[in-house]
N, C-alpha and C positions, 0 to 999 in steps of 0.2 A: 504494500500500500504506500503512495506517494507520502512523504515528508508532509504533514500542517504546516503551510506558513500564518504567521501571526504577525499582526504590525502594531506594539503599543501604541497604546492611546497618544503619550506624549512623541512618539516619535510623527503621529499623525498630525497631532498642533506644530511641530517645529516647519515640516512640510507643508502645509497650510498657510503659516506665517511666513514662509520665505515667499510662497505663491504672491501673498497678497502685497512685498515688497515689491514683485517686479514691475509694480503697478502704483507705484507710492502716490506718484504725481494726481493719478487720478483718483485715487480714493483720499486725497485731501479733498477733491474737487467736489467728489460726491458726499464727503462731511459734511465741506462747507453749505454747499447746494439743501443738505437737510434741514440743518442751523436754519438756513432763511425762510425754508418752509415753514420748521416751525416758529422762528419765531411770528411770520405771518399770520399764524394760529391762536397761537397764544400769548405774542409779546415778551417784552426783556423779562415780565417778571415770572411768566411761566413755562421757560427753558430750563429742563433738566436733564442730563446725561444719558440716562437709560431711553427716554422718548428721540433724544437725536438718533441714537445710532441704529434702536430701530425702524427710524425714516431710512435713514442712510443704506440697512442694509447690511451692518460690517460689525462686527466684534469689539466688545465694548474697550477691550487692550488696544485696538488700533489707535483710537481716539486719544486715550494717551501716550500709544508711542509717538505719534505724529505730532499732538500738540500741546503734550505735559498736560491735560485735561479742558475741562469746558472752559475756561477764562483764558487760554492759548487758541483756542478754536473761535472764541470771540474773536479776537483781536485777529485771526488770520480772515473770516470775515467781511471785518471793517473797512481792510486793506483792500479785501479783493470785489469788493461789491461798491454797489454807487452809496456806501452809506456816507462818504465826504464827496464836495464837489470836485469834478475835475480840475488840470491845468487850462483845459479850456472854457471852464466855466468862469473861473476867477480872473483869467487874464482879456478873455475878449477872446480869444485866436488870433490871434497877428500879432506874433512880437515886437514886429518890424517897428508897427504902428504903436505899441502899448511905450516901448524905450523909446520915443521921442514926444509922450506926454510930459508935463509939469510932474513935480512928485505929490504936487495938492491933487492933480487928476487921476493921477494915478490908482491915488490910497482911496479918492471918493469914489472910482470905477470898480476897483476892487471889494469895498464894503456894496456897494448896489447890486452885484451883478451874486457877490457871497448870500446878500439876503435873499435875491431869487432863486438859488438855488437850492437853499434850507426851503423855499415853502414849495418847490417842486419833491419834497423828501420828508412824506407825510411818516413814514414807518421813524427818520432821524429825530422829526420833533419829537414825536413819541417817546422816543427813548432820551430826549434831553430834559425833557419834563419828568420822565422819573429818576433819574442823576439829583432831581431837588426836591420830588417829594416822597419817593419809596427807592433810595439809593441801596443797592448791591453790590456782590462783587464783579459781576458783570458790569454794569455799568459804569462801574469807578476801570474797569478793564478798558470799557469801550472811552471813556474818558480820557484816560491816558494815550490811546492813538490819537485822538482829535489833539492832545495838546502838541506830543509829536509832529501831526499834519499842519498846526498850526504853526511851529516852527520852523519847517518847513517851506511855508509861503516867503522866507526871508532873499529863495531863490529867484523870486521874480520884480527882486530891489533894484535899479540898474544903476541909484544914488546912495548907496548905502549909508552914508554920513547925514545925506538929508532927512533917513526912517528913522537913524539912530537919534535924532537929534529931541531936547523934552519935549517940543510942542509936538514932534510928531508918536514919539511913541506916548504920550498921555492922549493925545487922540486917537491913534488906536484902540486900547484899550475902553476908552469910551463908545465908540461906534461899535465893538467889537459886544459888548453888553447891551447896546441899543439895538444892532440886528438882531441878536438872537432871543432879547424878551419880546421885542415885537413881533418877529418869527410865529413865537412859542402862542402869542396872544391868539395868532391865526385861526387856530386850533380850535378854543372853546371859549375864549372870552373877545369875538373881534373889534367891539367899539373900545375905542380907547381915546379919552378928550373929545378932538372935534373929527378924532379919522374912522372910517370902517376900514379897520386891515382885509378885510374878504373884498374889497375891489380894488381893481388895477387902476383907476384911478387917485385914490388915497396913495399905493403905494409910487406911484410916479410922482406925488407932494413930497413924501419921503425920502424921496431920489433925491429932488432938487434939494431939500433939505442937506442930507448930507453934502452935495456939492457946495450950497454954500460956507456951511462951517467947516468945510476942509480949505478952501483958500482961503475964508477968515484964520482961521490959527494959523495957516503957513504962509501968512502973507502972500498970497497969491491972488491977484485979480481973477474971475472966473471967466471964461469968454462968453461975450452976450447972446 
């Protein structure tokens, strides 16, 4: 009678896992791809480990070999989905065109064009409003790439000395808090004073608004 062969169990997980490296690339992809599913489901606050992977499909060890667990898979994500604006959202497209703006046009093109993008990014407000009223570790995760991404944007300075300078990084910082409450207001509370943030009208007062206190602080005349 022929020999039994037997294949331990673990000898069949080791085989399995090697299987599933030849493929690494795409079973991050199909991680991430679940992550958004769910969190389209049930939001940043009801994301848990065992409901992604089985969206995903894959073995709950993968998720932490690939991403040292849920708060690694957030932030890979972050990265790889429209949850921050693009370089061409925030710059215009055309560099050619954007490096021979003023650095008042600049910084006021960049805050207009950044709050149009946040209210094209209903799932981002979402998650930026609970960063301030049901804060996680998620979202302190997702937090930490936006400050990253936010540093970031230093790449499309083409006067460095002029961003660094107080007035203009105190006006950053101020508009950079004025897009995203009024962003966030979008959502569920949109009269705010004399504007309705829900029409494109109010937010084109808004526009011009930041236009002009970006060449008022930078001493810049604005063009008529």
């Amino acid at each position: 009678m022929p020999e039994k062969t037997t294949t331990s169990r673990g000898a069949g997980n080791k085989h399995k896992k090697k299987a599933w490296r030849r493929d690494r690339a795409g079973k991050e992809q199909q991680l991430i791809a679940a992550f958004d599913r769910v969190l389209q489901r049930h939001g940043v606050q009801g994301i848990g480990v065992n409901e992604v992977v089985k969206e995903a499909g894959v073995g709950k060890w993968l998720l932490y070999e690939y991403f040292g667990g849920l708060q690694g898979l957030a932030a890979a994500w972050a990265r790889n989905t429209d949850f921050l604006p693009t370089d061409d959202e925030i710059g215009g497209g055309d560099a050619a065109a954007y490096a021979e703006q003023s650095t008042a046009e600049q910084l006021a093109g960049n805050y207009q064009r950044f709050a149009r993008a946040l209210r094209r990014r209903p799932r981002t407000l979402e998650i930026l409003a609970n960063e301030l009223t049901q804060p996680t570790a998620l979202t302190r995760t997702l937090e930490t790439v936006r400050s990253e991404y936010g540093r970031g944007l230093t790449r499309f300075f083409t006067r460095p000395e002029e961003y660094a300078s107080d007035e203009a990084v105190a006006l950053q910082v101020l508009l950079y808090a004025a897009v995203n409450y009024l962003a966030l207001r979008t959502r569920t509370s949109p009269r705010y004073l004399h504007l309705a943030l829900d029409t494109e009208e109010d937010w084109a007062a808004i526009d011009r608004m930041i236009e002009l206190v970006a060449h008022r602080v930078l001493d810049d005349e604005p063009e008529s």
